[in-house]
N, C-alpha and C positions, 0 to 999 in steps of 0.2 A: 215490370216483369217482362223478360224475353219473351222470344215467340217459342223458343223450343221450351221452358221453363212453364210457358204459358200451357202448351200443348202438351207435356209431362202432368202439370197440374191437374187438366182436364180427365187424361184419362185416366190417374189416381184417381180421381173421383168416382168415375163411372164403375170403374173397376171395385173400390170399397163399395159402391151400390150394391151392386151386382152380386157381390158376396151377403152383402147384406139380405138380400130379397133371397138368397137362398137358404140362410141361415134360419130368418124369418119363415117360409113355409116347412123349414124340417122342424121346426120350435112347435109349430104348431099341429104339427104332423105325430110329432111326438106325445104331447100335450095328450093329444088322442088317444095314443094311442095304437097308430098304426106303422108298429114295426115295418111291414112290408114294403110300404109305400115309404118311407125314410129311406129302405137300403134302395132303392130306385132313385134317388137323389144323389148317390153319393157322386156318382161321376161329374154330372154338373157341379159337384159341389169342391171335387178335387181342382178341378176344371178351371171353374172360378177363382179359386184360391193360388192357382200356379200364375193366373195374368196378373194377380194383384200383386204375387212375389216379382214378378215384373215392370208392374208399372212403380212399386217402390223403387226398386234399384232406377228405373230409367228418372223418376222424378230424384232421386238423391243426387243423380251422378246432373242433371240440369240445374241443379237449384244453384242458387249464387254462393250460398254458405252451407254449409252440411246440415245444420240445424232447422235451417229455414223453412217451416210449414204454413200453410195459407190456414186463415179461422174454418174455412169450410172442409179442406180438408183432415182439420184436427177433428172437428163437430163429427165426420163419419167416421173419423178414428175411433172417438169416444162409443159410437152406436156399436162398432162394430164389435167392441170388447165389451160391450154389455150382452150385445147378442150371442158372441163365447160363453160367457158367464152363464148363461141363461142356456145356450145349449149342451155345454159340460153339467150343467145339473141332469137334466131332463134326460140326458145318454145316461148319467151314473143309475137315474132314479130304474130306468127300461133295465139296466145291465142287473142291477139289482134285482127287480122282478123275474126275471131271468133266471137267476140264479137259483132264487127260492124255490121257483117252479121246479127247474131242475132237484132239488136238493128233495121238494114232496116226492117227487114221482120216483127220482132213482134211489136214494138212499134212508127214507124214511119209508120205505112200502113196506111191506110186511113181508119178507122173506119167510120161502117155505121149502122144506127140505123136501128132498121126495127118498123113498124109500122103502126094501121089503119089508113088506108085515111078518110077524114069528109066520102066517099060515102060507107065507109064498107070491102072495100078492104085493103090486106096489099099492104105493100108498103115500098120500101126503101129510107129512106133519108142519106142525108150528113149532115154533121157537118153546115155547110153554110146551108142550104136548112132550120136548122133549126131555126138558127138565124135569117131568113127573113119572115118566116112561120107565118101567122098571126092565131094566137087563138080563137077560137070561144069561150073559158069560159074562156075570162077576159075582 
């Protein structure tokens, strides 16, 4: 192995680490539970992700043949797409609860009309109250 090939190789690796160990506490961050503390990651986590789209390109454009990847750096290849895998669930699973939550509070609440009473007063009705509400102009 060359030396810049060598040194390509090397920082691919730190670099998938490095993602990796970020991946790893947002997985676990999530697991938790604490949304808050995940969006407080994201920038190291974009961060991380921009050097490794770098140290790709600098290890491809070193390497002797376009193909050619070292076992170690295939091994945190593997890690790294499992730790995708694993954080694509765990994001789907938060966006999801999210949603639900959303969907109890704003559009499963009980909507309530407000409205004059025949005596002048307002007044709140229900959804029921108004189906049974007999009219005085019809």
């Amino acid at each position: 192995m060359k030396a810049p090939q060598a040194k390509a190789e090397a920082q691919l690796l730190r670099c998938f680490r490095s993602v990796c160990s970020v991946l790893e506490e947002e997985n676990t961050l999530l697991g938790a539970g604490k949304l808050q503390e995940v969006g407080k990651l994201l920038p190291a986590k974009q961060k991380e992700m921009a050097r490794l789209e770098q140290a790709l390109a600098a290890s491809k454009e070193a390497a002797a043949t376009p193909d050619a990847v070292s076992p170690a750096a295939e091994q945190e290849a593997r890690r790294f797409g499992a730790l995708v895998r694993t954080n694509r669930m765990l994001l789907q699973g938060a966006i999801d609860t999210q949603n639900a939550i959303i969907r109890l509070v704003v559009t499963e609440a009980p909507q309530e009309n407000t409205c004059y009473a025949p005596s002048g007063h307002y007044v709140t009705q229900s959804g029921l109250q108004d189906a049974l509400a007999i009219r005085n102009d019809v």
